[in-house]
N, C-alpha and C positions, 0 to 999 in steps of 0.2 A: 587361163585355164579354159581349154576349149569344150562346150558343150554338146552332147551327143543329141542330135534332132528324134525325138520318140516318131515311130512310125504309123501313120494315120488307118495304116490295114490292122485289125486283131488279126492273127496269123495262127493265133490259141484256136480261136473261133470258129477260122474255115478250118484251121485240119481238124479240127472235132466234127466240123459237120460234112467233110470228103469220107472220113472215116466211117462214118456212122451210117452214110448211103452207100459207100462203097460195101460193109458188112451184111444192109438192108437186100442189096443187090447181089450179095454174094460173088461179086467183082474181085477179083484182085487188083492189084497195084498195076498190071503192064494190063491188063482190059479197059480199066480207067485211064492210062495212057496213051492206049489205041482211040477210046472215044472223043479223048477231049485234046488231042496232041500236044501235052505237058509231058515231059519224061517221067517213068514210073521213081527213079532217082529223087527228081524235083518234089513228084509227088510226096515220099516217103519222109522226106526233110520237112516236108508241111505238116502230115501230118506227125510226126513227133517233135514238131515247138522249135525245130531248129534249122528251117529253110524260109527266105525273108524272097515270095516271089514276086516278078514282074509286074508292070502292068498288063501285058496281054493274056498272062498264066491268071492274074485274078479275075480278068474277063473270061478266059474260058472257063474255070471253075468254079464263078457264081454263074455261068450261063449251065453249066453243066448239071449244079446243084437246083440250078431253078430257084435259086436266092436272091434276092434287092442284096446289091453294092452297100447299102446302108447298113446290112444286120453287121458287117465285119468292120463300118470305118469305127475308130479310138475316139478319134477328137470330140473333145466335150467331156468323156471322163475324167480328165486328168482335173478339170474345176469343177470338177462336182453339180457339173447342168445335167437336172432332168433327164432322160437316155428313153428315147421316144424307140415304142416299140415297131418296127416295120417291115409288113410281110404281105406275099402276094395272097389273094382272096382264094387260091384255089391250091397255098399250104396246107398238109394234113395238118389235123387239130392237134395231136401229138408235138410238131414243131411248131407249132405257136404258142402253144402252152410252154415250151421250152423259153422261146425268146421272153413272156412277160416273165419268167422265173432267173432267166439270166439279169433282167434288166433290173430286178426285185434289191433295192439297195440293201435292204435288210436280210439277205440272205448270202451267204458266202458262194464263194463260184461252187464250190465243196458240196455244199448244201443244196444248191440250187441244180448242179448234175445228178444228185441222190433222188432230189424229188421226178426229174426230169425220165428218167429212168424207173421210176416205180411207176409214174404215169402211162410211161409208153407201156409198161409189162398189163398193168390193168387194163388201159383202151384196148389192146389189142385180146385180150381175153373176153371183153366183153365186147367187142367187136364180132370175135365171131360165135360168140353166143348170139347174136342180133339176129347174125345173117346166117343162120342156119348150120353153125358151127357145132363143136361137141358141146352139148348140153346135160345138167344131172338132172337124174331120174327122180323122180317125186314117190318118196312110200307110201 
């Protein structure tokens, strides 16, 4: 019985986080293809779970994302090691908070996208209440 080798890139991971800047950016699919020279095709197979890319497509798309190679490698989940959080010093707080919440053994992917997403909607409301955003009126 031949065994199927599990793949060391999460491929969930990156198209969740191409998708999420690409929507950030308000990019389409063939704008993201123009930037980062990955076919908008390739693309779209990432992001919905069922495109297994290259090596040089996953260098241009964590170079693209401005992501560490690490947030998307597998290896080490499958035994149940520790899953070390890592990211560049000059990711918004919003995606870092995401990766300790992905990394969070105790919380389903489920769960930890739900929180991930009520974070982002809060920071960014009170983000621009900081910085001089729409603010309420005091009676």
């Amino acid at each position: 019985m031949a065994r199927t080798a599990k793949s060391l890139i999460n491929t969930e991971e990156l198209g969740r986080a191409i998708r999420r800047r690409r929507e950030e950016l308000e990019l389409s699919l063939r704008d993201v293809a123009d930037q980062t020279n990955v076919s908008a095709s390739t693309l779209s197979r990432i992001e919905n779970g069922t495109g297994k890319p290259d090596a040089d497509n996953i260098a241009r798309l964590t170079t693209w994302l401005d992501m560490p190679l690490e947030r998307i490698l597998s290896r080490g989940r499958e035994h149940n090691d520790p899953k070390a959080v890592i990211y560049y010093p000059h990711e918004s707080t919003p995606e870092r908070v995401e990766a300790h919440l992905r990394a969070d053994r105790n919380l389903s992917p489920e769960t930890a996208d739900a929180l991930a997403q009520l974070f982002r909607v809060a920071y960014s409301q009170f983000s621009r209440t900081e910085s001089g955003g729409p603010t309420r009126k005091r009676r």
